[in-house]
Residue, then its C-alpha position, 0 to 999 in steps of 0.5 A: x451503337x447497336x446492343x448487341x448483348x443486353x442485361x435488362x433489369x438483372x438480380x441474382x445471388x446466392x440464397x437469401x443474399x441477393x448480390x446484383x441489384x436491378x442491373x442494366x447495360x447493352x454491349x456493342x459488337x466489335x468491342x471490348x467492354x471491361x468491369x470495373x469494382x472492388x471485391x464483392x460488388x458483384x463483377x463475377x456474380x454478373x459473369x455467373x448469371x450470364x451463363x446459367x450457373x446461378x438463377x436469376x432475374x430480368x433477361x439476358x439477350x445476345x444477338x436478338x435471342x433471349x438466352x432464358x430460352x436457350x438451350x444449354x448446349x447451344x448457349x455454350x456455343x454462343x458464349x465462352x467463359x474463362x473464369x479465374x481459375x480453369x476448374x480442369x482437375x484431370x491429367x490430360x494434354x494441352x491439346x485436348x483441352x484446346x480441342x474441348x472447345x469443339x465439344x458444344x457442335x459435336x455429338x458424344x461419340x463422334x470423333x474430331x476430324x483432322x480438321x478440328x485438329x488443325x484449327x486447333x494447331x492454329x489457335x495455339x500457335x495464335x495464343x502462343x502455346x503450340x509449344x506446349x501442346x503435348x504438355x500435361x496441362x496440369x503441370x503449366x504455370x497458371x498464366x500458361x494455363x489461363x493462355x491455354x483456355x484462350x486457345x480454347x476460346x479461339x476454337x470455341x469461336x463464339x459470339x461472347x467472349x466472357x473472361x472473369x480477371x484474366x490478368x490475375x494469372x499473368x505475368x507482363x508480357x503475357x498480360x499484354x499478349x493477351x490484350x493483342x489476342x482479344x483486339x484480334x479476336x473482338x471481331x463484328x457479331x462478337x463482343x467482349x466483357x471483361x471483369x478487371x482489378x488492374x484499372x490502368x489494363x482496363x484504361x488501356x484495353x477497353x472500348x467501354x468500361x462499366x463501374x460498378x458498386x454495391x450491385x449496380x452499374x454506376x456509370x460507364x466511360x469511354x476511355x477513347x472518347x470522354x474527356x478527362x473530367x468525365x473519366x476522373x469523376x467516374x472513377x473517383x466515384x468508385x474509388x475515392x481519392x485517385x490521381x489520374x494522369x492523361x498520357x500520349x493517347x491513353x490515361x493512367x490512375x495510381x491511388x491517392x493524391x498528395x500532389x500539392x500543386x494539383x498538376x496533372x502532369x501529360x507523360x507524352x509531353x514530359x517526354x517532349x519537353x525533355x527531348x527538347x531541352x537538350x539535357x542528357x538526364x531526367x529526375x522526377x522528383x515529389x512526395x510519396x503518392x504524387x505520382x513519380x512511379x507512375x508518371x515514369x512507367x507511362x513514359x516508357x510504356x507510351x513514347x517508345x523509351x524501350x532500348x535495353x534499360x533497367x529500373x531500379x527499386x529501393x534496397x532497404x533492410x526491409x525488401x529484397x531484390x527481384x528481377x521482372x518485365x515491365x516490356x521486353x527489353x526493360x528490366x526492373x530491380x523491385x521490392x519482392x512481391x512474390x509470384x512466378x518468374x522471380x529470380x534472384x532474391x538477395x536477403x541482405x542490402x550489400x548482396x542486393x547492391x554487390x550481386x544485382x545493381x553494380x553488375x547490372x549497371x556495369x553491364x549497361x555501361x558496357x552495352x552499347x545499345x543501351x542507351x537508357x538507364x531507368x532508376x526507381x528509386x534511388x536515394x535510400x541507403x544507397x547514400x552510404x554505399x560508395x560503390x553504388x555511387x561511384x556506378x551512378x557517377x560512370x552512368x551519368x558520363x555514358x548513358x541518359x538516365x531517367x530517375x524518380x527520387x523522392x523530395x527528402x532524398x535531394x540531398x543525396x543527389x545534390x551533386x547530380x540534379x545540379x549539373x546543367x545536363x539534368x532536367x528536372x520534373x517536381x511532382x509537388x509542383x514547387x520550384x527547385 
């Protein structure tokens, strides 16, 4: 592994704090590299210290030049930044921004050639925003904004690519376009360092992961290549108590274990097990944190379960109804957790069930290629609406459902997980 970018021995802060203490670690090209921590440990310190916005200690060097000695101009052409927030505060047209990145290589008066403009054309069309070219950039929604910026990026064409949280800003299906436009990008003489909060994009995204803590990089994983108790121990370091679970070639971490069987279950192999049983449905079933939502979204993220499908969340008095993405072509029903694209909110139970899960499983039953119907998680005051019941009982003759019902709500589905065309998973590992 050759370093393509070093830090040796960085300290920084602001004022008398002093936020990164003694920080090493050497960058190979051709990867992406994410940062993983908790709030204020220093991830977006380390990005600002990188491109001279805060003084500091030790020595950064990209590509055997040491960047202390290198002019702003120029080190604007061998990194681009994307923060968390783009800092653009004048009206102006996308495509101007996108063009902004030619600026670092041109002189103050010299005007952009055809050329420029055509790679420019080019650039959005790659990050999925020429559609939006003559748009007020002002007026995007953030996760536009921040696909902008990566247009930018591309055109900037520089050898360090430096992005401080970009999924923040994102919804799922431009999170994901967005890791397709990095693997792309992160080509040989060019890395990546990403500052992430989502660890399961990090797990899935990066060539090399850092973990840092109170300033310091504790550790660095290989999520491709270290063993599962290298990965678990890393984490778990940072982050306490976890339950990690291997799936079909990458790893998934959802916080807190009350698995009482210490199973880690492989959702590449729950899948095959189910396949080949025979059995039409699956039921996950386990205790609060064990680990069923997780285990369920990496089956239909991993082994390729994405025929038109719907999931579900619990419709209590205390949460509303949303749909969103989790893919293209799969849709959830969920607590509302605010944020852009949410629509149809219900506020009260019955509208939630009335006007958004009958219909839509109506519409399931009567779509022929949809073959899945994915629930997550049924079993709350679902038990008293006999409609509701009566759609799950039409499900279960014309598609396959895959369910995730916590432990205490069996009762409710007595009828259903004991029917022989049901495969059953326990997450607290006892026997049903």
């Amino acid at each position: 592994m050759n370093d393509f970018f070093t830090a040796d021995r960085i300290t920084a802060g602001y004022g008398r704090q002093m936020i990164l203490d003694g920080v090493d670690f050497a960058l190979p090209d051709g990867e992406i590299t994410g940062i993983l921590g908790s709030n204020g440990c220093g991830k977006s310190t380390l990005m600002k210290a990188i491109i001279h916005d805060i003084s500091y200690k030790g020595c950064f060097t990209l590509d055997g030049e040491i960047l202390s000695e290198v002019k702003d101009r120029k080190l604007a052409s061998m990194i681009s930044y994307i923060p968390q927030r783009s800092g653009i505060s004048i009206s102006m047209p996308v495509t101007d921004v996108v063009m902004m990145g030619f600026n670092p290589d041109m002189h103050p008066l010299q005007n952009y050639s055809q050329e420029q403009f055509d790679k420019a054309y080019e650039a959005m069309k790659i990050a999925g925003v020429y559609e939006l070219r003559d748009r007020d950039y002002l007026s995007l929604s953030e996760g536009q904004k921040q696909l902008c910026i990566m247009a930018r990026t591309i055109v900037e064409d520089a050898k360090l690519l430096l992005l401080d949280e970009p999924e923040s800003a994102l919804d799922f299906r431009h999170r994901y376009e967005l890791i397709s436009l990095l693997k792309r990008m992160v080509t040989p003489k060019r890395a990546a360092l990403i500052c992430l909060h989502d660890t399961n994009l990090a797990l899935r995204l990066c060539d090399n992961i850092l973990l840092m803590r109170d300033g310091r990089i504790e550790d660095a994983i290989r999520p491709s290549v270290d063993s599962y108790e290298v990965i678990y121990n890393a984490l778990s370091h940072i982050y306490g108590n976890i339950t990690l679970i291997k799936t079909a070639g990458n790893y998934v971490m959802s916080w807190g274990c009350s698995d009482t069987s210490g199973c880690v279950y492989d959702a590449g192999q729950v899948y095959n097990d189910y396949m080949t049983s025979g059995k039409k449905h699956l039921i996950i079933t386990g205790s609060i944190g064990s680990g069923k939502t997780t285990l369920l979204r990496s089956m239909l993220k991993i082994t390729g379960v994405n025929m038109p499908a719907l999931i579900t969340k619990a419709i209590s008095e205390n949460c509303v109804a949303i749909y969103d993405n989790i893919s293209g072509d799969v849709g959830i029903i969920g607590k509302y957790m605010g944020g852009e694209g949410r629509t149809n909110k219900m506020q009260t139970v019955d509208s939630g069930f009335d006007n958004v899960a009958i219909p839509a499983i109506k519409r399931a039953v009567s779509d022929d290629e949809c073959k899945y119907f994915v629930i997550d998680e049924i079993g709350y005051l679902e038990q008293s609406h006999d409609k509701f019941k009566e759609s799950l009982l039409d499900l279960l003759e014309s598609k396959c459902i895959m369910a995730v019902v916590r432990g205490q709500h069996l009762s409710f589905l007595d009828s259903i997980r004991s029917r022989e065309d049901v495969f059953v998973i326990n997450m607290d590992g006892d026997k049903l």
